[in-house]
N, C-alpha and C positions, 0 to 999 in steps of 0.2 A: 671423641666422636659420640659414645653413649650418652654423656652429660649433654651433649647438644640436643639431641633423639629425644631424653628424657623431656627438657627442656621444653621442644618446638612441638610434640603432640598434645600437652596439655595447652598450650597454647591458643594453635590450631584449633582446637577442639573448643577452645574460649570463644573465640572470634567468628565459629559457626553458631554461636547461640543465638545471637541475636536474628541471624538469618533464619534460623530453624524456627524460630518463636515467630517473626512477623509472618512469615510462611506456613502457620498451623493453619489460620484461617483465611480463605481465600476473600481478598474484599472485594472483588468484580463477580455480580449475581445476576444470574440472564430474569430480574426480575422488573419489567417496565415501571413496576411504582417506583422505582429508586430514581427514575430519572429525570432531573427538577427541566424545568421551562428555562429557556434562555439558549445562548450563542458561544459555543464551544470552537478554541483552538484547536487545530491538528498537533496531536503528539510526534513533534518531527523522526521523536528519537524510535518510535514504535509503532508507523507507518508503512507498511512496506505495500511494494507491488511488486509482485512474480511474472513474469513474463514465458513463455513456452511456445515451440516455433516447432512442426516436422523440417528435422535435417536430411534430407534427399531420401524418405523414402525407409530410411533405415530406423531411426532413432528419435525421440523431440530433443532441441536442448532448450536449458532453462537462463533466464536473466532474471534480475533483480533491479530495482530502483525504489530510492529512498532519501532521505529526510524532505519528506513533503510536508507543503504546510497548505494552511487553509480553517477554513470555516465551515461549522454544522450549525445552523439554526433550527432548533429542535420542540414541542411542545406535544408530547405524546397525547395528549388529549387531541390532535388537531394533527396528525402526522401526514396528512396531505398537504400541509403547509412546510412542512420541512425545507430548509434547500443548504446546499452543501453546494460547497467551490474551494479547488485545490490545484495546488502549482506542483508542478512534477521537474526536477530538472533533470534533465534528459542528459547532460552532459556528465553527471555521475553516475549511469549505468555502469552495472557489475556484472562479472563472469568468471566462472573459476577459471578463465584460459584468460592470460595477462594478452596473448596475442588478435585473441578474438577480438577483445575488452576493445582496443586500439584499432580493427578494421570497422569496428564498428562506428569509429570516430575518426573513418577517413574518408574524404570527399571523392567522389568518384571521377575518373582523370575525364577532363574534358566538359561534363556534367553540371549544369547547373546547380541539380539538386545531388545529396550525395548518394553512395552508394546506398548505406541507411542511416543514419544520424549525422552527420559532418562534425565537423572538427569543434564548430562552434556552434552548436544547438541550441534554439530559444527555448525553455521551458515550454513541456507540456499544460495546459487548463484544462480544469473539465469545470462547467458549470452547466449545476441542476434546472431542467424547465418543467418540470414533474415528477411529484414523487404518487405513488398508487402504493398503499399499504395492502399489504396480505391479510385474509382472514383469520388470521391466529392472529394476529398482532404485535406479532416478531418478525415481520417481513414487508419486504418493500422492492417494487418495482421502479428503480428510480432511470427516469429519462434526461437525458441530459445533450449537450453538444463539449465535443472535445478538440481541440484545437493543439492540430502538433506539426512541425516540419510547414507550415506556410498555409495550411487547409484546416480549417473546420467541417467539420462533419457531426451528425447525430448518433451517438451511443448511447444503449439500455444495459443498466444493471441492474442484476439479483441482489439483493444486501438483506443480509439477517442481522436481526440483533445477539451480540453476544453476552455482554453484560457492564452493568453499572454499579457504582460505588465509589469510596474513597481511596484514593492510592495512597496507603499509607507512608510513602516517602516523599512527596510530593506536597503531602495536603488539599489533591487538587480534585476535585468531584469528575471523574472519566467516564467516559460511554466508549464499547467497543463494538464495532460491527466486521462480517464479516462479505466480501462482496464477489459475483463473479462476471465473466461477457467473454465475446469473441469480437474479433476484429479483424478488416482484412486491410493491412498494412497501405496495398498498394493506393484505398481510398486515400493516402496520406501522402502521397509522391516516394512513399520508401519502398523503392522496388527492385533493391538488389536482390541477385540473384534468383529470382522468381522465374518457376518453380522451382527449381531445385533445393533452394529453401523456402519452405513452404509461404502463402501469404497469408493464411489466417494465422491467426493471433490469438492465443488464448491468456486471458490474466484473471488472477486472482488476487485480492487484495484486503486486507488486514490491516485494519484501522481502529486507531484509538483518537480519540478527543478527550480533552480536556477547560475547565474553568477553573 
């Protein structure tokens, strides 16, 4: 058992080098000159939207969805022309409660629509119909219509810029921003339990792109 120990720390210790090295220098720099002109994928795998809801009063709780994709058309020189459009699917929401996870993806008895996502949810869209840059030039008022559960509606985001560079596992030129809004669900036919689970809607959302 020592000759193993002996063995697996120098090991171990091998196989974080490389990590520790790529990770000396960070390569995403909240600097807008890095950021070349053109039309950037969503990073499915580093996309996330948080979701946060008051629970009766007492507590908020939180959700997550993710692997979204889409598109950022981008030219910093020109950032009022930006536009972004992204698919959300709604049927892979997450929650640390397996039980919740599942009433949330159960159709409400009798109910045309469900109680709040159904069983089988069409992807959420959001696409951009303006974007208004910030005076610092790290930010963005971006306006858009998002379309989820059978309705479209108008939502506004805060988005900061986070940073750009090469990801050096990838090879692939990334921009990250960061964004925020409220919502009130029931604009969207999702009106269970209302109020006693809150209907505004807070998200936050952490994106990266890439070319």
């Amino acid at each position: 058992m020592r000759r193993v120990a002996q063995f697996a720390l120098p090991l171990a210790f091998a196989l974080t080098l490389p990590l520790a090295s790529a990770g000396s220098q960070v390569p995403g720099k909240p600097d807008v000159a890095k950021v070349t002109v053109g039309t950037y994928q969503a990073d499915a795998s580093h996309t996330l939207i948080s979701w946060r809801v008051d629970h009766m009063g007492f507590n908020d709780y939180f959700g997550l969805f993710g692997d979204v994709t889409g598109t950022l058309t981008i030219d910093p020189a020109q950032l009022d022309q930006a536009k972004v459009s992204v698919r959300v699917p709604i049927a892979k929401v997450l929650t640390p409660s397996k039980g919740l996870t599942q009433n949330l993806l159960t159709p409400g008895p009798g109910a045309e629509r469900a109680k709040f996502f159904g069983d089988k949810p069409a992807d959420a869209t959001f696409v951009s119909t303006k974007v208004t840059p910030g005076a610092d030039g790290k930010s963005a008022t971006i306006e858009g219509r998002l379309t989820m559960n059978g309705a479209t509606r108008p939502v506004t985001l805060e988005a900061k810029f986070v940073g750009a560079g090469k990801n050096p596992l990838t090879r692939k030129e990334t921009l990250g921003f960061h964004a925020t809004t409220r919502i009130k669900r029931s604009l969207w036919g999702i009106n269970g339990y209302v109020p006693l689970v809150g209907d505004e809607v807070g998200l936050e959302i952490s994106a990266a792109f890439e070319r």
